[in-house]
Structures are given as C-alpha cells and as structure tokens.
C-alpha positions, 0 to 999 in steps of 0.5 A, a space after each residue: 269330107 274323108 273322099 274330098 282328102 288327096 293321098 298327099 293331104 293323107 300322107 301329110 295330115 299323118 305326119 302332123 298328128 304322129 309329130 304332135 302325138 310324140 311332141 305335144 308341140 305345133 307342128 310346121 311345114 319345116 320340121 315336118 319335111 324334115 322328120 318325114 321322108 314325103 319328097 315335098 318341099 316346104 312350100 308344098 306341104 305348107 300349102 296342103 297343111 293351109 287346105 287341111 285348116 280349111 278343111 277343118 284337119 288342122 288349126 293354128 294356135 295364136 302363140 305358135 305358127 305351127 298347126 295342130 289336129 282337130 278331133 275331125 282329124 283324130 277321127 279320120 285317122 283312127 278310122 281310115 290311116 291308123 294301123 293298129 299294132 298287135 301287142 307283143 307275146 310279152 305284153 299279152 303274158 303281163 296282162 294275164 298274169 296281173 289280171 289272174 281270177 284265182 284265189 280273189 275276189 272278182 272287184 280285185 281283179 278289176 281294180 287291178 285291172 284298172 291299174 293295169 290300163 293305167 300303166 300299160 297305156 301311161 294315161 287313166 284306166 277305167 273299169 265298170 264292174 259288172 251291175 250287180 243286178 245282171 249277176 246270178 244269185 248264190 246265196 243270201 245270208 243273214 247274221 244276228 249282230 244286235 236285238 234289232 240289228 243284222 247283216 244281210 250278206 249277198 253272194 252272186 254266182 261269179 262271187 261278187 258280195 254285197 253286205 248291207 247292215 239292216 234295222 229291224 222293227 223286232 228281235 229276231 233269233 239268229 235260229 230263224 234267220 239261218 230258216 230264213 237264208 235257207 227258205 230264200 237260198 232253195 227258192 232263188 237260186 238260178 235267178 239273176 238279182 234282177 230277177 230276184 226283185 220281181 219274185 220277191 215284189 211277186 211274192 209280197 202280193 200273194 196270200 201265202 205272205 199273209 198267213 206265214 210270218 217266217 215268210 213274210 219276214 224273209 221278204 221284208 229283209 232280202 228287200 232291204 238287202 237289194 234296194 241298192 244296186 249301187 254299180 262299182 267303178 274303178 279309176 286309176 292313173 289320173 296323175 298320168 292325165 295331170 303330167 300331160 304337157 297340154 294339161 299343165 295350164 293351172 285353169 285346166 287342171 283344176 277343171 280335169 281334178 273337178 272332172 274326176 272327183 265325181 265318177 258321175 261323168 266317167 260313169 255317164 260315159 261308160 254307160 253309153 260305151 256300153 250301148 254296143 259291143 266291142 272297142 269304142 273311141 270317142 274323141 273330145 267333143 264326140 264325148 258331147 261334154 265340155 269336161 272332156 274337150 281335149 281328152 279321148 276315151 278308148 273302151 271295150 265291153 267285157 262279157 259272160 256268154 252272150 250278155 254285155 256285163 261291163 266295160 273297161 276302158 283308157 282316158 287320155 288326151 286327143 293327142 293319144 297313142 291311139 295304134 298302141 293304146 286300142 290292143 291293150 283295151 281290146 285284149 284286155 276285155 276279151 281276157 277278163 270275159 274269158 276269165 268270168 267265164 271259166 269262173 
C-alpha cells in the first residue's frame, strides 16, 4: 500500500507515530498541527488521518478520539521514513569500554552486553552466545573428584568452558586420565565441537576402539562431555519493559512476566534473526506470536570470520525508538564480532 501513500499522508502519519513514540497517548488532528509545522488545517489533517485508518496506518482506541499506528504503519516507517541517526563518538567509547574482552571470560563479555543493550536503549537486551557446537576445540580436561566420579572440563578456542560432572562404571586413576585428555587434546585440535562429535561416533565404529581400552574409554567420557549443547542466552532489563505506559494494564503484565520466564520464546526469535546477517526488526504481529503483539524486536548477528556465531538484539514496545535504538544494535554486533575476532 506504501506507492498508494501521498508525501501528505507520509508527512502526517510521521507526525502521529513521533507524537506517540514520545507520549504513548492517542494522538489527534489538534495536537498535531500544533506540535508539527505541516501548514495544515485541522480539518485537513483530520481527513488524512481518516484515510490512513482505512489504509490500515492508524486505529482509534474505543476511550480515546485520538488515533495510534499499527504495525503496518511502524513498518513503512522504519523502511522508508525513518532516518536512522549515527551514534555520538561518546556512545561509541561507552560501548567499547563496557564490552572490553581482556582478562574475562567470553559469556561475561555478553552478559555485560546485554546489560549494555539495556541500558543504552532503556528497554530489554538480549544476546545469544554463540552455540557451543560452532566453537573450535582447545583442550578437554578430566579430573578424578571420587572412585567413580570425575569432572569433564571443555575449553573452546575463543575460551568459552563447559564443565560436566560425569559417573563412571569403574575407577579410574587420575594418571590415566591426564593420557586420556593428552590422547583426545593431539587428536582433536582444530576441529569445531561439532565436528568432534562426528570423529568420535567415527571412532567408536573402528576396530582399533576394540583392542585399546585407554581408547575406548576416552571415547565413552569425551561423549558424555558433549551430549549437550545447551546455548546460552542473556536477558537483561525486563523491568524496563514493565515501566512502559502501554504496559501497566495488570492482565498484560502478568502475560509479558509469563513471556519472559521461559527464555523459550525469546530463544525462538532469535534463531530466526539468525536466519540472515546483519539488523533485523520484526514488528508485534511480524513476530507471529501472540506474547509478543504490541512489542518490536531490533537484532543483528555477530560474527568470527565468514560464520554467523550469535546474535544480540533490543526488545521493546512497537512504540520504540526505532532511529535511536537500531545503531546501538548495530554497532554493537560489529564491535563484539571485531572483539571475537582479534580474540
């Protein structure tokens, strides 16, 4: 419906979605020629606004004369009205300073970053840390803590650890299973987790597995080490959400806190953000779930080299600062892809 849209009905509908972005009230034809220099009368831009509701643009709530947008409306005005401001040299150094990699541990960098999301934007900050099974293996260690009872330590190339209690049927000395890590650490290095699996499942099919016990046991453990790939999500700010005008209605509430308690949903998202590279904004219905009607999701995918590894992202309501939230996104996944790959 965009080419059927006057530069009028344009100029008008992004009056009424930057009027209701900053007040979460209806908005109406008085109040907008008065906040906007459009040289309209009332009555004019009374009669654009009628159109942009037939057109699908705008609605009226039943308590208000005012109008509001729709998602259809949001959509044009992030694809073809938005202008999308660059951030300030200040937010940049921000940003790099809170999302700084030396001295920790890659999930502490994204949790922080989620922190980072959130408070830079004022709504929800979501990151999904790389699956563990796209990481390049560096070392697995195992460490006698019982007579049949040890830790399987799992260290990826970007330092990302996994450690997994594990019972085995029979003691085993500690001595063997520093051979053990030793045998694994020589044979698998430079392969992604993922591609461990498929040489160890290789291996347990081949005849040496039959004749070498050390072997065969060093298969059975570095198994059970890998038999979940359990991906990490980070969700901070949901209180931001909360303190929305448009979500005060206690019935809401209760539906968003549902929403969020499972990260369930926010992961189902994010795996389809990751479906193509770079910033991604699906607007309440486009989500195609019910939980998230009246909310808006701004993502981008953070990579190492050529690979999609992640992606990070701003939860909010439709009625976002979408020209001030989509740089933070942006700039932030390229940031944390520059970080992992210097790492």
């Amino acid at each position: 419906m965009e080419e059927q849209l006057s530069e009028r009905g344009k100029r008008i509908l992004e009056a009424v979605i930057e009027d209701y972005i900053a007040t979460a009230e209806p908005v109406g034809s008085r109040t907008l020629t008065k906040s906007h220099a459009l040289a309209l009368s009332p009555a004019t831009v009374r009669n654009v606004m009628s159109d942009l509701e037939e057109m699908g643009f705008l609605t009226s709530p039943h308590t208000s004369a005012g109008r509001i947008p729709t998602d259809k409306a949001y959509r044009l005005y992030v694809n073809s009205i938005l202008e999308v401001r660059n951030l300030t040299r200040d937010n940049r150094e921000e940003i790099k300073r809170r999302c700084q990699l030396a001295g920790k541990d890659i999930s502490e960098v994204l949790k922080e970053t989620s922190r980072l999301l959130s408070s830079t934007s004022s709504y929800m900050g979501v990151v999904m840390a790389p699956r563990f099974a796209a990481n390049v293996f560096r070392q697995l260690e195992f460490v006698r803590l019982s007579s049949h009872r040890l830790l399987a330590i799992l260290v990826s190339q970007n330092g990302a650890v996994q450690n997994r209690l594990i019972e085995t049927d029979h003691e085993i000395g500690q001595d063997d299973l520093v051979r053990m890590g030793n045998y694994l650490n020589e044979q698998l290095k430079g392969l992604t987790i993922a591609q461990v699996r498929e040489r160890l499942l290789f291996e347990m099919k081949s005849e040496k597995v039959r004749y070498d016990a050390m072997l065969s046991q060093a298969i059975v453990l570095s198994e059970a080490t890998l038999k979940s790939d359990d991906t990490q999500i980070f969700v901070e700010g949901q209180a931001n959400i909360l303190e929305q005008p448009e979500f005060h209605d206690a019935a809401k509430m209760r539906e968003i806190f549902r929403a969020f308690e499972s990260k369930g949903l926010i992961l189902d998202l994010l795996d389809r953000a990751m479906q193509a590279e770079g910033v991604q904004i699906f607007i309440g219905s486009e989500s195609h779930l019910v939980k998230m009607e009246g909310m808006s999701l701004i993502t981008s995918t953070y990579m190492t080299g050529k690979d999609t590894v992640g992606v990070l992202g701003v939860i909010g309501p439709t009625r976002m600062g979408y020209g001030r939230v989509i740089p933070i996104v942006d700039y932030t996944a390229k940031l944390i892809s520059r970080l992992l790959e210097t790492e």
